[in-house]
N, C-alpha and C positions, 0 to 999 in steps of 0.2 A: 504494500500500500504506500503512496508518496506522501509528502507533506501535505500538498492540498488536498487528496483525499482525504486521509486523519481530519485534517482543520473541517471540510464539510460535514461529515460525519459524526463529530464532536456538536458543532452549529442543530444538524438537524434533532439532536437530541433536547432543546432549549425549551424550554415552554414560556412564554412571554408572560403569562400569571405568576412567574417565581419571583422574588426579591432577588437585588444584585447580588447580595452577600452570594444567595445561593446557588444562583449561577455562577459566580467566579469558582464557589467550591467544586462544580459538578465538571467546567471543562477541567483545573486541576486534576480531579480524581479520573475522571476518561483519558483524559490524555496520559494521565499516566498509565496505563493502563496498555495503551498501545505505541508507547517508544522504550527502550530499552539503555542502560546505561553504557558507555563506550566503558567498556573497564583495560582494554589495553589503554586507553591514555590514563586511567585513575589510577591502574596498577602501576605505571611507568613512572608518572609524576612523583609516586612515593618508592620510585626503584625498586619496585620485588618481580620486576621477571626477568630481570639478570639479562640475558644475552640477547632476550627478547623484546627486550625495552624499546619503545617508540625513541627514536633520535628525538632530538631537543628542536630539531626543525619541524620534525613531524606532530610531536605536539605544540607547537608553535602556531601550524596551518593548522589546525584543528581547533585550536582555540580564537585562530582568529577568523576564519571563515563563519562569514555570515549568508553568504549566498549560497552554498549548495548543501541546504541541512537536511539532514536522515533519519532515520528513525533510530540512530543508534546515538546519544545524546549524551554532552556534558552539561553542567548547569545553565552555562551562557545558550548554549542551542534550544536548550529546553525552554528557557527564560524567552527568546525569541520568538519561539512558535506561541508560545500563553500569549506574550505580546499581540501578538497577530490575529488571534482569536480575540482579542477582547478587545482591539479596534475593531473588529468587522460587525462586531455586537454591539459597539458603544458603550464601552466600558474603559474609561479613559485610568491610564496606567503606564508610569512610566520605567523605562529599566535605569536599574544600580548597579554602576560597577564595585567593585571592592578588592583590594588586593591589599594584605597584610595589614589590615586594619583602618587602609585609609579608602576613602568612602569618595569617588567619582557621581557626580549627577551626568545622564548624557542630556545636557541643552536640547540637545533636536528634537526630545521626544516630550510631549504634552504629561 
C-alpha cells in the first residue's frame, strides 16, 4: 500500500460527528497500525548491528528525506505523514524538531 493510499484510507474512516480530540486520536492509532518502524536505522543509530550498521550517510538520507516516505518509518517520517492527514482534514498542526534537547519550530508550517 503507498503513502496516499494509507492517508485515504485513514481519511475514509472519519466521521465528521467526532470531536477533534478524537479524530487526531483515531488517525494516530490507524496509522499506526499500518506503517512499520525502520529499525535498521534505530538499530544502527544506537550501533548494535555491528557490520551491518547503516553508514552515517545512509542514515543521514533517511533522516533527511522528506519526499519519498514508506511505510517503513522513523519519527520524522511518521510525524510527516500525521502532518498530512491533518491538513487535508483541517486540523491545523504544526511539526517540532528537536535534537538533544534543543527545540527547532519549523516557521513554514501553521
Amino acid at each position: 500500500m503507498t503513502i496516499k493510499e494509507i492517508i485515504e484510507n485513514v481519511i475514509k474512516g472519519l466521521h465528521d460527528d467526532w470531536s477533534t480530540l478524537y479524530k487526531i486520536r483515531y488517525v494516530y492509532i490507524e496509522l499506526g497500525k499500518l506503517l512499520e518502524k525502520d529499525t535498521d536505522f534505530f538499530f544502527s543509530v544506537d550501533n548494535k548491528l555491528g557490520e551491518k550498521n547503516l553508514s552515517f550517510e545512509e542514515i543521514k538520507n533517511a533522516y533527511e528525506n522528506e519526499t519519498k516516505l514508506s511505510t517503513s518509518v522513523i519519527c520524522k517520517s511518521s510525524s510527516l505523514i500525521l502532518k498530512m492527514i491533518y491538513d487535508r482534514i483541517g486540523i491545523k498542526s504544526r511539526l517540532i524538531k528537536s535534537l538533544n534537547n534543543i527545540i527547532e519550530y519549523d516557521d513554514g508550517v501553521d
